[in-house]
PyMOL commands that place a pseudoatom at each C-alpha (Angstrom):
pseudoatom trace, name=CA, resn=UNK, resi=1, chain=A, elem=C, hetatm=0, pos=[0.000, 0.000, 0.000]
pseudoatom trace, name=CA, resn=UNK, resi=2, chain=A, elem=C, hetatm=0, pos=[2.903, 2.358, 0.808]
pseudoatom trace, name=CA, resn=UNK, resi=3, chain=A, elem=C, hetatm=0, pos=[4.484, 1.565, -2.780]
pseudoatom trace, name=CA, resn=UNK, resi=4, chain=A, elem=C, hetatm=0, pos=[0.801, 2.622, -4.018]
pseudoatom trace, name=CA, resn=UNK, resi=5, chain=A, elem=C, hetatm=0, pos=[0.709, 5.704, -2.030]
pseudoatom trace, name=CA, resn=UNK, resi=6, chain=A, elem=C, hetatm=0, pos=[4.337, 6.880, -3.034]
pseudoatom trace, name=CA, resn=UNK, resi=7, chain=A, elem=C, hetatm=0, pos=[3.914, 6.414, -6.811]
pseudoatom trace, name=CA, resn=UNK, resi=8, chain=A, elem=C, hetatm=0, pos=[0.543, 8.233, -6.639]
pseudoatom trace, name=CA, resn=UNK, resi=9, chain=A, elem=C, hetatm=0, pos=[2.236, 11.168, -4.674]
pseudoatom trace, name=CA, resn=UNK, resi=10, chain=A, elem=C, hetatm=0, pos=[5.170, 11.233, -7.568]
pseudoatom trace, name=CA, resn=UNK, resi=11, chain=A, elem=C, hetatm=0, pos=[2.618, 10.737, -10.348]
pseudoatom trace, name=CA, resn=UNK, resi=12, chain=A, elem=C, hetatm=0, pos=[1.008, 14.104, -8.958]
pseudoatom trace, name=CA, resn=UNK, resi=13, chain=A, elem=C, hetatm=0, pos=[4.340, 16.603, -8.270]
pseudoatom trace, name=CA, resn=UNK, resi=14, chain=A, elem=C, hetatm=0, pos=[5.917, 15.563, -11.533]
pseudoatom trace, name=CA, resn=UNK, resi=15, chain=A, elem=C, hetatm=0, pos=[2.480, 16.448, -13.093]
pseudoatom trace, name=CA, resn=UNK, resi=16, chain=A, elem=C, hetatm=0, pos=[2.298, 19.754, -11.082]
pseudoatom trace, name=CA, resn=UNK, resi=17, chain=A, elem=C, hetatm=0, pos=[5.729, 20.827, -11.934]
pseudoatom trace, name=CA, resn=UNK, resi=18, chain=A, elem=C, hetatm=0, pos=[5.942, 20.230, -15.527]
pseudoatom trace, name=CA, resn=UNK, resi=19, chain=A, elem=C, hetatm=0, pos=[6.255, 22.852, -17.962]
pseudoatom trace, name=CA, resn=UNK, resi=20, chain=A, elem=C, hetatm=0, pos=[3.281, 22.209, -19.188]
pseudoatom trace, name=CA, resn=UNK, resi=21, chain=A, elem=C, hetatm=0, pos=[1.116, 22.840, -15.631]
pseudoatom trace, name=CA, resn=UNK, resi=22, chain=A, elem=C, hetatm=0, pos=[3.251, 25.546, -15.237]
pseudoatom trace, name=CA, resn=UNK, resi=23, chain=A, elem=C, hetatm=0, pos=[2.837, 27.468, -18.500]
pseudoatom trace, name=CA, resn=UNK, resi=24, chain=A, elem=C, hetatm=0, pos=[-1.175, 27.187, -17.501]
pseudoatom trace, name=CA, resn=UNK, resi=25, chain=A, elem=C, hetatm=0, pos=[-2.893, 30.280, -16.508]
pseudoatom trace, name=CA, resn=UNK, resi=26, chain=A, elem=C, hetatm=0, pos=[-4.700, 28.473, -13.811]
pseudoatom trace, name=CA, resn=UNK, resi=27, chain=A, elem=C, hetatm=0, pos=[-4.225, 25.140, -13.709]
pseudoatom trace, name=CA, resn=UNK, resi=28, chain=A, elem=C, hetatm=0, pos=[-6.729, 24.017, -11.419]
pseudoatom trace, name=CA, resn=UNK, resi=29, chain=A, elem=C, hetatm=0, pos=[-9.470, 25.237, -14.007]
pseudoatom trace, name=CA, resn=UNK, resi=30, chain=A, elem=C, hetatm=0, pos=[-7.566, 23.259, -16.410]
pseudoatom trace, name=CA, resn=UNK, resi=31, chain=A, elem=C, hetatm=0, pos=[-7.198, 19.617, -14.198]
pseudoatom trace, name=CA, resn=UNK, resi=32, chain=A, elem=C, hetatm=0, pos=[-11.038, 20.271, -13.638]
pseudoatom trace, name=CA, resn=UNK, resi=33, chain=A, elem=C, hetatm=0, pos=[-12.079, 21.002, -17.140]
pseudoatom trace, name=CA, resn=UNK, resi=34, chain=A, elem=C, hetatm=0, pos=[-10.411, 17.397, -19.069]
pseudoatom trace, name=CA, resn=UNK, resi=35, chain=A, elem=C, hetatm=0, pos=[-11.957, 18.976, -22.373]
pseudoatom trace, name=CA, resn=UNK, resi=36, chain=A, elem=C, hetatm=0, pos=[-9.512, 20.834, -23.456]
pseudoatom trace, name=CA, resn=UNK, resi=37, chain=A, elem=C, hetatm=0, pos=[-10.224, 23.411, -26.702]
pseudoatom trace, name=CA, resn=UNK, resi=38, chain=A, elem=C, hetatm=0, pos=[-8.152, 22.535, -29.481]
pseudoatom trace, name=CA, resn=UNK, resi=39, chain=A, elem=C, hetatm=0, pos=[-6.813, 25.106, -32.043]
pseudoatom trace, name=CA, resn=UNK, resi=40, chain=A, elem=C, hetatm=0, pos=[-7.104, 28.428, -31.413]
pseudoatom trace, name=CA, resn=UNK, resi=41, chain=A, elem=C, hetatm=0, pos=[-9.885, 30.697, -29.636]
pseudoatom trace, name=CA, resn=UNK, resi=42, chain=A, elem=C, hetatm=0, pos=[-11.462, 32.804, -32.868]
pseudoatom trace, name=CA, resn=UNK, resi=43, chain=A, elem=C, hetatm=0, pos=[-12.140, 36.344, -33.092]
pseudoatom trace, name=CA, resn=UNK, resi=44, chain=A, elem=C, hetatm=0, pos=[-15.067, 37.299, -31.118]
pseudoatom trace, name=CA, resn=UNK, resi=45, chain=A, elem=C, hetatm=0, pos=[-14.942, 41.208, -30.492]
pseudoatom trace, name=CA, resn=UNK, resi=46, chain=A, elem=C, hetatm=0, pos=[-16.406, 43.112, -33.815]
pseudoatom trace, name=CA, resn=UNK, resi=47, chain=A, elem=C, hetatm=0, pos=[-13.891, 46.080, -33.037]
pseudoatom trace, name=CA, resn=UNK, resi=48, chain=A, elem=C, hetatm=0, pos=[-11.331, 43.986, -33.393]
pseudoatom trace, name=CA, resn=UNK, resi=49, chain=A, elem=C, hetatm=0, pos=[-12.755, 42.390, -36.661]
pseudoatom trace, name=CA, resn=UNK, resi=50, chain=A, elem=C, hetatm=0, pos=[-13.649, 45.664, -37.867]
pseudoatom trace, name=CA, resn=UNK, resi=51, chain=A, elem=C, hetatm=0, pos=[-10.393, 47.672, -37.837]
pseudoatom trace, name=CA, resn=UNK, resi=52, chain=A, elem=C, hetatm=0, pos=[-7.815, 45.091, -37.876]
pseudoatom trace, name=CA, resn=UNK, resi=53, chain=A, elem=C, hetatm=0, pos=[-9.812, 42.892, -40.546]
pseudoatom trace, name=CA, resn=UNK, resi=54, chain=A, elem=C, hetatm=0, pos=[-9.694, 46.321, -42.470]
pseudoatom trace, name=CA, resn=UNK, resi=55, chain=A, elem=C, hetatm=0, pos=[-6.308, 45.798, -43.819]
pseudoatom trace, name=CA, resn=UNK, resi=56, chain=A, elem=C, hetatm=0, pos=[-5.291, 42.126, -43.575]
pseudoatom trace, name=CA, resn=UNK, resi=57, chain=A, elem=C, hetatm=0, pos=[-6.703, 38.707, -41.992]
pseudoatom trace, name=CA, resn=UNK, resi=58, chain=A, elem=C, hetatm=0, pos=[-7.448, 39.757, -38.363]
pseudoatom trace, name=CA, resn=UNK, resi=59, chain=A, elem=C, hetatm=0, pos=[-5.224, 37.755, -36.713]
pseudoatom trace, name=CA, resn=UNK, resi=60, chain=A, elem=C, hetatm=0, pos=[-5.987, 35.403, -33.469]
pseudoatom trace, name=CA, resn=UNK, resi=61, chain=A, elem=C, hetatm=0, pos=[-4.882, 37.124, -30.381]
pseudoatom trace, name=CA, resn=UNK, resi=62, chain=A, elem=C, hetatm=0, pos=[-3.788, 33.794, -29.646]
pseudoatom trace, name=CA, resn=UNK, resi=63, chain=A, elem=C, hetatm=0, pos=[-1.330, 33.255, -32.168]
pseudoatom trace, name=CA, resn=UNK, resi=64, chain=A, elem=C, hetatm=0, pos=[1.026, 35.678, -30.253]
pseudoatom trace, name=CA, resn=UNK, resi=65, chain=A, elem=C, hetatm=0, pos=[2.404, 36.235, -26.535]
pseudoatom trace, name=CA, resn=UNK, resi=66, chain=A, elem=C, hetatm=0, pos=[0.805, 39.403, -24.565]
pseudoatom trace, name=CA, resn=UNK, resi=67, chain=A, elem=C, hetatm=0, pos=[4.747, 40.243, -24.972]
pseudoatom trace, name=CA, resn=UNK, resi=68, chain=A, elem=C, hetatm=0, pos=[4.296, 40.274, -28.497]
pseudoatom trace, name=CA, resn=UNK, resi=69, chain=A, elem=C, hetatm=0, pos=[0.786, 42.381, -28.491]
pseudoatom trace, name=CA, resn=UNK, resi=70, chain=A, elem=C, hetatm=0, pos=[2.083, 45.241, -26.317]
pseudoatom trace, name=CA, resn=UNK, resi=71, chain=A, elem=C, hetatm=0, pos=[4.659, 45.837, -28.454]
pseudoatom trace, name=CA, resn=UNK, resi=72, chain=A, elem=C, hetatm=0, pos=[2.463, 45.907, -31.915]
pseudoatom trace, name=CA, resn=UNK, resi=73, chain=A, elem=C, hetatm=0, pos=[-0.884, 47.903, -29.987]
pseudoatom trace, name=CA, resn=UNK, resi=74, chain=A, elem=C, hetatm=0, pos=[1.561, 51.127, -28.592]
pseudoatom trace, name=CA, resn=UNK, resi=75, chain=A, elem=C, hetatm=0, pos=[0.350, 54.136, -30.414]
pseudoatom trace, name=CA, resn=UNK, resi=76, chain=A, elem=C, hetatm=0, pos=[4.159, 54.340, -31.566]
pseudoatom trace, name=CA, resn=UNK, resi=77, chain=A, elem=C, hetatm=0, pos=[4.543, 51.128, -33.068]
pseudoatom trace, name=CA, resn=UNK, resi=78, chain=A, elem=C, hetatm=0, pos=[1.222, 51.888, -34.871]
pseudoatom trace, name=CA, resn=UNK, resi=79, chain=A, elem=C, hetatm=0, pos=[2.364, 54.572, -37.320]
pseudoatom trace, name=CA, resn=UNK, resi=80, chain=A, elem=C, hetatm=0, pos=[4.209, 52.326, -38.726]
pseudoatom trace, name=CA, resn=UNK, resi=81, chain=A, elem=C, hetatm=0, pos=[2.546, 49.041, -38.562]
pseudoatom trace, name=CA, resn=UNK, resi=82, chain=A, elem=C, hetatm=0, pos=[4.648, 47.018, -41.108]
pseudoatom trace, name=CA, resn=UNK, resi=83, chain=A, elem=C, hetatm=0, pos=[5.010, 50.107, -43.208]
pseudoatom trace, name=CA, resn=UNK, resi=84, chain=A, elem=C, hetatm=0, pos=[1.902, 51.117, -42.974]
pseudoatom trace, name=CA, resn=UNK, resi=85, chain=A, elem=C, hetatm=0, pos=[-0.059, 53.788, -40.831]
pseudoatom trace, name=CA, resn=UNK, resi=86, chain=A, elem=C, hetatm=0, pos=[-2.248, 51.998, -38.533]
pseudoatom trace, name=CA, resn=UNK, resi=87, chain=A, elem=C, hetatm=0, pos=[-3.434, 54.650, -35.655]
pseudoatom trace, name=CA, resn=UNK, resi=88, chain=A, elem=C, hetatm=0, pos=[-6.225, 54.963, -33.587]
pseudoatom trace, name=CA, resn=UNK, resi=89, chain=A, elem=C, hetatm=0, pos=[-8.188, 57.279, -31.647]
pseudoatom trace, name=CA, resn=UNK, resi=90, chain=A, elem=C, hetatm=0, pos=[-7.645, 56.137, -28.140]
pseudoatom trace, name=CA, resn=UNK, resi=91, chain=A, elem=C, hetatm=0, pos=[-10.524, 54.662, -26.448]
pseudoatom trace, name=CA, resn=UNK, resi=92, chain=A, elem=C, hetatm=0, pos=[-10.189, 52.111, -30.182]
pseudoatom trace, name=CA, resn=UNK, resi=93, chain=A, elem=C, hetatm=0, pos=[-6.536, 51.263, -29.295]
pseudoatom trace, name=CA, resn=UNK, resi=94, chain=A, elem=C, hetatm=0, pos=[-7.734, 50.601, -25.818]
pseudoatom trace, name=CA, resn=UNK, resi=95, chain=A, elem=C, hetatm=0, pos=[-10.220, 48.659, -26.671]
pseudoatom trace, name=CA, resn=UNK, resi=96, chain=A, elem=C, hetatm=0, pos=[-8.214, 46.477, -29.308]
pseudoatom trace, name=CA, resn=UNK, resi=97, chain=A, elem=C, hetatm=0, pos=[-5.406, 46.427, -26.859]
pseudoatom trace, name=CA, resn=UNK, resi=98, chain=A, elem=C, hetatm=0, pos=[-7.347, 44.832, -24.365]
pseudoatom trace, name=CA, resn=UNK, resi=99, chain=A, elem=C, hetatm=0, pos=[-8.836, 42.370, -26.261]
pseudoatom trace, name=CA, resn=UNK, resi=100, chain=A, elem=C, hetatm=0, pos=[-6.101, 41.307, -27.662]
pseudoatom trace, name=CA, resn=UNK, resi=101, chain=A, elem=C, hetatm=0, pos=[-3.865, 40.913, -24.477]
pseudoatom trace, name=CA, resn=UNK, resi=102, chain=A, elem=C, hetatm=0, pos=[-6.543, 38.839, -22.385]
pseudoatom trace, name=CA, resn=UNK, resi=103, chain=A, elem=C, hetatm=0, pos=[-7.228, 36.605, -25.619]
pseudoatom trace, name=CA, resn=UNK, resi=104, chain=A, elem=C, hetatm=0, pos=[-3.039, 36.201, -25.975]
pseudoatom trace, name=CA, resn=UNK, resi=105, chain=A, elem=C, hetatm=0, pos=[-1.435, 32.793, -26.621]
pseudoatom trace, name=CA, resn=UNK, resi=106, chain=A, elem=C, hetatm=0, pos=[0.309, 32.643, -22.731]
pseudoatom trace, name=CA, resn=UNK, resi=107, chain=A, elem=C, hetatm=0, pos=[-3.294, 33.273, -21.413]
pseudoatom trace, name=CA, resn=UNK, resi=108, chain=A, elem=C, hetatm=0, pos=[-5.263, 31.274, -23.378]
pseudoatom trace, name=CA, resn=UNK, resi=109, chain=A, elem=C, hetatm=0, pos=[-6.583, 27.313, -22.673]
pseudoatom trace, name=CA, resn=UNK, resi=110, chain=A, elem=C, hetatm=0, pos=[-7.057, 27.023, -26.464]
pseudoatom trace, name=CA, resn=UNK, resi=111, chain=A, elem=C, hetatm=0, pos=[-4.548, 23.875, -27.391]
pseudoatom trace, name=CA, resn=UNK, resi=112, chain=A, elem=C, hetatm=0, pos=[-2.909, 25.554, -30.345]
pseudoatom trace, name=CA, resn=UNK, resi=113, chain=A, elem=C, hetatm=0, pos=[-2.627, 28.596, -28.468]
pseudoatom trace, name=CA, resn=UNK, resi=114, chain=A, elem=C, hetatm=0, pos=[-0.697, 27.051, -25.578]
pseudoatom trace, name=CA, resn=UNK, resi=115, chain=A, elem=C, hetatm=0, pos=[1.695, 25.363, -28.025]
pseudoatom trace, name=CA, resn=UNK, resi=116, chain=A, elem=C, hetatm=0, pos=[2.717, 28.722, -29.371]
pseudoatom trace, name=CA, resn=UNK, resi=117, chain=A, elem=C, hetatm=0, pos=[2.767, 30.306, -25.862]
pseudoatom trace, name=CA, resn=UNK, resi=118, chain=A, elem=C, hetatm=0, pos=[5.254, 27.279, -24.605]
pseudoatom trace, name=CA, resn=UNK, resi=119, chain=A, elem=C, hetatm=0, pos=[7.387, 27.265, -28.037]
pseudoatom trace, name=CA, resn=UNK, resi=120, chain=A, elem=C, hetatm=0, pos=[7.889, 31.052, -27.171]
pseudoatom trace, name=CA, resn=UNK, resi=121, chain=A, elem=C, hetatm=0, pos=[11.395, 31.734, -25.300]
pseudoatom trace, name=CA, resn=UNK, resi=122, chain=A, elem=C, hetatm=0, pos=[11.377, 33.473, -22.214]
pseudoatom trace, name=CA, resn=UNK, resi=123, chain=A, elem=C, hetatm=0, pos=[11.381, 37.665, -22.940]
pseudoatom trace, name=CA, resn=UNK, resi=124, chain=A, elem=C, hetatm=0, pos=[10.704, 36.748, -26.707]
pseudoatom trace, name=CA, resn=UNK, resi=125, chain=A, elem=C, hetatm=0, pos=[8.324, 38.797, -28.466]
pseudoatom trace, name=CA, resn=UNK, resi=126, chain=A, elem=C, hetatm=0, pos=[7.937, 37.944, -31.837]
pseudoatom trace, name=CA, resn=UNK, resi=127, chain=A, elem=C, hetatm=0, pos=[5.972, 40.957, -33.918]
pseudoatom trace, name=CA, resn=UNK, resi=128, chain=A, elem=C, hetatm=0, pos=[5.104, 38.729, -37.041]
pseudoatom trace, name=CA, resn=UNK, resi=129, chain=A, elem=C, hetatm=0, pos=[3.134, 35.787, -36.883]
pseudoatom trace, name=CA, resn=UNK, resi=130, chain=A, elem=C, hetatm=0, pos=[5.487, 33.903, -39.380]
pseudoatom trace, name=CA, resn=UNK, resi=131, chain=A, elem=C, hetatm=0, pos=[8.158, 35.161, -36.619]
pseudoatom trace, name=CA, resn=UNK, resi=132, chain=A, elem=C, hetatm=0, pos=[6.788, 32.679, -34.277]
pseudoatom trace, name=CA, resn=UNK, resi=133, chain=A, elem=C, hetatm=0, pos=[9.265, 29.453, -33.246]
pseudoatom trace, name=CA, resn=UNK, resi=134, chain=A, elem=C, hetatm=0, pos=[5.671, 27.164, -33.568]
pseudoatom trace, name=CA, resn=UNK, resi=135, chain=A, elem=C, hetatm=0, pos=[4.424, 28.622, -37.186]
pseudoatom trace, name=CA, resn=UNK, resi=136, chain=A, elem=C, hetatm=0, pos=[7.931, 28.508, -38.076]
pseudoatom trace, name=CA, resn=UNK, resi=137, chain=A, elem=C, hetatm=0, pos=[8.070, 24.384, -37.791]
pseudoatom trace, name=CA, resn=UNK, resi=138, chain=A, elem=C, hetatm=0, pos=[4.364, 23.654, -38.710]
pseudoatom trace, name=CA, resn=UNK, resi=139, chain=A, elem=C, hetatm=0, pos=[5.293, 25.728, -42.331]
pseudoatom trace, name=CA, resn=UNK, resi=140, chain=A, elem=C, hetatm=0, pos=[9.232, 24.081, -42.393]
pseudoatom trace, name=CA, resn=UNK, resi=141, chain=A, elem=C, hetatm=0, pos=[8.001, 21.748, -45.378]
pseudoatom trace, name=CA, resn=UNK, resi=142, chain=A, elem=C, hetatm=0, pos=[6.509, 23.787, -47.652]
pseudoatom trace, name=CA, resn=UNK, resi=143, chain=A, elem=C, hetatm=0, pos=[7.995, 24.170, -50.664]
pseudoatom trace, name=CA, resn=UNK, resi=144, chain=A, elem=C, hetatm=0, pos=[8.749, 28.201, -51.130]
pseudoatom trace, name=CA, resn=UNK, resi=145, chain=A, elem=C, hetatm=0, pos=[6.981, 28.463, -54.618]
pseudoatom trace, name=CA, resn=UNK, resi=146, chain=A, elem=C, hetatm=0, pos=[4.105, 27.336, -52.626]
pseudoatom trace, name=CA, resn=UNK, resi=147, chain=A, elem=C, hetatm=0, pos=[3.702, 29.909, -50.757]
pseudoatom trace, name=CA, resn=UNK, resi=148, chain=A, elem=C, hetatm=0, pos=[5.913, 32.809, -51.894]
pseudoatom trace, name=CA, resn=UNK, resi=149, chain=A, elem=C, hetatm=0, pos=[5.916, 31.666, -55.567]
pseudoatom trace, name=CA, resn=UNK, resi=150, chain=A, elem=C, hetatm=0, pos=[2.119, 30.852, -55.341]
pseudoatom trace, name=CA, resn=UNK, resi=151, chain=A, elem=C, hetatm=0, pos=[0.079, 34.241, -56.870]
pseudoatom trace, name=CA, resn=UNK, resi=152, chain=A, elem=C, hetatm=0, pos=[-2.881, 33.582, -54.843]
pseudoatom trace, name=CA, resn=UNK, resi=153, chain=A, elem=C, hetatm=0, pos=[-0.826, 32.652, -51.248]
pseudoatom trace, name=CA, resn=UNK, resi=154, chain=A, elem=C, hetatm=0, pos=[2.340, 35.371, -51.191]
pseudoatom trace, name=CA, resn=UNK, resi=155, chain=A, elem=C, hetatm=0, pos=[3.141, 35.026, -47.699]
pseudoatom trace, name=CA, resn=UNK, resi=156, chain=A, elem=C, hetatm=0, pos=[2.908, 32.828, -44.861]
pseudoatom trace, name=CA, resn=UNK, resi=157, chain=A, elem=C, hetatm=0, pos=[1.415, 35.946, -43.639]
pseudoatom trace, name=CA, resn=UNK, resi=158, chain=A, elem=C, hetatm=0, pos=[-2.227, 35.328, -45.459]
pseudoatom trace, name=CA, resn=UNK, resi=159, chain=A, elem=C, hetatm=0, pos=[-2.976, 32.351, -43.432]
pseudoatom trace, name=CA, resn=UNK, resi=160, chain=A, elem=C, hetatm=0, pos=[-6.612, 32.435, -45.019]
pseudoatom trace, name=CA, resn=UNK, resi=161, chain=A, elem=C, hetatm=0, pos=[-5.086, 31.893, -48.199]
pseudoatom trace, name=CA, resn=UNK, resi=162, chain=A, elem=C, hetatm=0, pos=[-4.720, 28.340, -47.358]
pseudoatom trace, name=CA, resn=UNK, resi=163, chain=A, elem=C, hetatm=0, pos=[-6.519, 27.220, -43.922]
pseudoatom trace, name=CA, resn=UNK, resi=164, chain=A, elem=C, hetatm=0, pos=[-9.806, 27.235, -45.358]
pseudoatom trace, name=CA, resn=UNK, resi=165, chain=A, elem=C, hetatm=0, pos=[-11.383, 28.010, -41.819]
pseudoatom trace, name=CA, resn=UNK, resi=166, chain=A, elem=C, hetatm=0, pos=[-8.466, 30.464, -39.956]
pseudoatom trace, name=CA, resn=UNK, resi=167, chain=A, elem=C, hetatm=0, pos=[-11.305, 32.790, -39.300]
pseudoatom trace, name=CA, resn=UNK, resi=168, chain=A, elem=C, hetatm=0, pos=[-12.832, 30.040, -36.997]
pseudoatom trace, name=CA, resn=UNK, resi=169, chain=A, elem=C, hetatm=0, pos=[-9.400, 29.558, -35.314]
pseudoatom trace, name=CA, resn=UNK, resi=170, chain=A, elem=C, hetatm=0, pos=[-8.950, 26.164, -37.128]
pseudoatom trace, name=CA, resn=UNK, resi=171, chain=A, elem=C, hetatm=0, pos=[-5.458, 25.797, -38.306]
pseudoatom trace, name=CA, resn=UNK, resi=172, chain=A, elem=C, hetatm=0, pos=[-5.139, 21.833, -38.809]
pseudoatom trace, name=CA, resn=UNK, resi=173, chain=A, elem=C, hetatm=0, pos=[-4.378, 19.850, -41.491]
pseudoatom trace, name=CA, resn=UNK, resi=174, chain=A, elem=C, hetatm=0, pos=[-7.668, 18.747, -42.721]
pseudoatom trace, name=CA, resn=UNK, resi=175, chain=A, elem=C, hetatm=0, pos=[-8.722, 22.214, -43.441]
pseudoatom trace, name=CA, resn=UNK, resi=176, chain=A, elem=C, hetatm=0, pos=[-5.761, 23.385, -45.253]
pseudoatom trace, name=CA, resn=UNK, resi=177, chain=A, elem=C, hetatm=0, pos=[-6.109, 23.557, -49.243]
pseudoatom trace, name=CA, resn=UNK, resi=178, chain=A, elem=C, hetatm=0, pos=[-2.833, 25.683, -50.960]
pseudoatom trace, name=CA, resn=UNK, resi=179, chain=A, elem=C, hetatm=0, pos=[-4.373, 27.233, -53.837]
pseudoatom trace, name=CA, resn=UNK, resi=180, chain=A, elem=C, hetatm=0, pos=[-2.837, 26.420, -56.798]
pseudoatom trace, name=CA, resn=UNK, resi=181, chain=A, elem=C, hetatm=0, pos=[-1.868, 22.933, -55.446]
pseudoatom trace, name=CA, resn=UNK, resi=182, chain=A, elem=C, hetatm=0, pos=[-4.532, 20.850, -54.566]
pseudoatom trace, name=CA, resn=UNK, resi=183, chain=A, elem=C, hetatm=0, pos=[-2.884, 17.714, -54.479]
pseudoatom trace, name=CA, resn=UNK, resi=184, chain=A, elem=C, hetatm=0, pos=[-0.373, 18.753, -52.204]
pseudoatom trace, name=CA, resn=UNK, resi=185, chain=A, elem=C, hetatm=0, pos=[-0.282, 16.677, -48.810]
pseudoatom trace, name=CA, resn=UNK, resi=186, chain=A, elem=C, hetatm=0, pos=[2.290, 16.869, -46.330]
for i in range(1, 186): cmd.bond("trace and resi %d" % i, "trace and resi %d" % (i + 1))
show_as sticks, trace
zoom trace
């Protein structure tokens, strides 16, 4: 019984100090809740959709640190947003700000999400989603005139160029269809 009792109590502080429990926002909620959410929480606030839909797919808060959003939603960073000029009156910046740190990959229980957040090095804050260590090795074996090469793809960058339901927050392999190459399978 002893043996029992000893490999039960092991079982559970290996479990609590793994990475993984750690890297949790609260992992209580999580050893409650055994469903875990796979992919990645979509976008749910329409300010967000609205103005940063506007210009290009509007990105998952998930699919980036809150590292990675404070430096991108700063009123500086914003007049030049990737070259272009992205500002906001303030109480929109707030708003988007705020959304988009509380939806953020290290604070979300979305599967996908937590991937990204524990792929992410410590102090790392990666400002493009193809910047992050995760996208990076999902996209490794893609051929470049896939993507690059490919007229109706460009970038890594237009993820709803090829996952047929990104706006959902579903980014796995069954949904993916690279236009221009439909028999392509990885």
């Amino acid at each position: 019984m002893s043996k029992i009792l000893k490999a039960g109590a092991l079982v559970v502080a290996l479990l609590m100090n793994s990475a993984y429990a750690r890297a949790e926002e609260n992992f209580g909620r999580w050893l409650i809740n055994f469903q875990r959410t796979k992919e990645v929480k979509p976008v749910t606030d329409k300010r967000y959709l609205k103005e940063c839909g506007e210009c290009h797919f509007a990105y998952q808060p998930g699919l980036l640190p809150e590292r990675s959003w404070e430096k991108l939603l700063n009123a500086g960073a914003l007049k030049n947003h990737f070259g272009d000029n992205a500002e906001f009156d303030n109480d929109t910046l707030q708003a988007i700000h705020d959304y988009a740190v509380e939806n953020a990959a290290d604070k979300s229980f979305y599967k996908r999400s937590r991937k990204i957040a524990l792929a992410t090095a410590v102090g790392e804050a990666p400002l493009r989603i193809t910047e992050v260590r995760y996208i990076m090795r999902k996209h490794k074996d893609i051929p470049e005139k896939m993507v690059k090469g490919n007229k109706d793809v460009k970038s890594l960058s237009n993820c709803n160029k090829c996952h047929t339901q990104a706006d959902k927050g579903i980014f796995d392999n069954d949904t993916v269809s690279i236009p221009n190459y439909p028999d392509w399978d990885d």
